[in-house]
N, C-alpha and C positions, 0 to 999 in steps of 0.2 A: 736894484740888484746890480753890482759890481761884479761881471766876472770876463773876462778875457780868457779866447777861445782861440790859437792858433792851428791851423791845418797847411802846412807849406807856406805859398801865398795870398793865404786868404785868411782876414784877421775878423774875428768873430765878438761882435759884444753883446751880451744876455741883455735883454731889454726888461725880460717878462719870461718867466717859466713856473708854468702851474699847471694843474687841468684842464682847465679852462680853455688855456691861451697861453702859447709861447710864441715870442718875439725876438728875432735877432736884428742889431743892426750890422749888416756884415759889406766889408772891406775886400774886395779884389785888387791886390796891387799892381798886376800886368793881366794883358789880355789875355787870355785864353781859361782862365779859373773857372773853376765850377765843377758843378755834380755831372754824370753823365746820367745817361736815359736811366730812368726808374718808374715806380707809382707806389702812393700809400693806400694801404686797405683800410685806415682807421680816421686819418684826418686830409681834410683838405688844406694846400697850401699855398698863399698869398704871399705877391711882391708887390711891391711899392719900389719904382727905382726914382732913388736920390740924385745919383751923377753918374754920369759919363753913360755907355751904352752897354745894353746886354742883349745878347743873342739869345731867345727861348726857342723850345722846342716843349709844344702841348699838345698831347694829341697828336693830330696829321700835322699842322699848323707851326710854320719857323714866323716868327715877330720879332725884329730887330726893337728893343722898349729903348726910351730916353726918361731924361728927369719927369717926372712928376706922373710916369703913368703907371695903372694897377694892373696885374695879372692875376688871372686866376687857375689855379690845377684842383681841381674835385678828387677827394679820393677815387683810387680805381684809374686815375686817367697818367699816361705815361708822358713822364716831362721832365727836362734838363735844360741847363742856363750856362753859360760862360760869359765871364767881360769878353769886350767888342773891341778891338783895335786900342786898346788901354785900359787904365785903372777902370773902376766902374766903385759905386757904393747902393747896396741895395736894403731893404727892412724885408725880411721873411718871418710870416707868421702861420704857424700852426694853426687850426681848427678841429676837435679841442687837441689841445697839447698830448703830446706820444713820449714825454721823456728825451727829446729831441735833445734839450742840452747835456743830457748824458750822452748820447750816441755822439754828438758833437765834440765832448770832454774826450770819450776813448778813441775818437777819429783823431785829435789832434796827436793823444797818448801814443798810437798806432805809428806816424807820420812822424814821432821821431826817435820811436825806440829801435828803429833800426830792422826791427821784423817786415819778414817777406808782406808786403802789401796783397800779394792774389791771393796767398796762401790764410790773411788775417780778415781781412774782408767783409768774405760772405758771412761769417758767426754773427759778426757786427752790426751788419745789414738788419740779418733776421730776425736779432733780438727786439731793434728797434722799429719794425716796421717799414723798412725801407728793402723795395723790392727790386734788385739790377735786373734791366733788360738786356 
């Protein structure tokens, strides 16, 4: 599956999106990219980091990850990631799949149609299963 997913600086490729399993391989171009704190109530979700460093936040628990280590966030459990002092490349995978590359598609849509971001947001959030904390 071919698709590219742009959100500001963070460049998104669909690896895999079904029920089952969805899979991105996703690009931070500078430091500081990423989700802030949240949790999903339907699926758990897995990193794999590729390159450079990522800052997580799981639970109570900061872990600075490099190449080749896995994380894990269980549904339920509140967690947020940013590159670490540079670019970073990480694989995020759903358990099962929530439709995440849709929310992903209107995150990008969101990010550059110019609409207010606080005000567009939360709808977005809670269609997809993504809870802000």
């Amino acid at each position: 599956m071919n698709s590219k997913i742009q959100i500001g600086e963070l460049e998104i490729d669909v690896v895999t999106a079904g029920e089952l399993i969805e899979s991105f391989d996703s690009t931070a171009h500078v430091a500081g990219v990423g989700p802030g704190l949240h949790f999903h109530t339907r699926m758990d979700e897995i990193f794999y980091i590729v390159s450079g460093q990522v800052m997580f936040t799981i639970g109570s628990e900061q872990i600075l990850a490099g190449p080749g280590q896995v994380l894990h966030a269980p549904k339920g459990t509140p967690h947020a990631w940013h590159s670490h002092e540079g670019p970073a490349r990480l694989l995020i995978t759903f358990v099962p799949g929530g439709n995440q590359r849709l929310y992903l598609t209107e995150l990008g849509e969101l990010s550059r149609s110019g609409a207010s971001w606080r005000e567009s947001i939360g709808a977005l959030q809670s269609k997809y299963d993504n809870t802000p904390l």
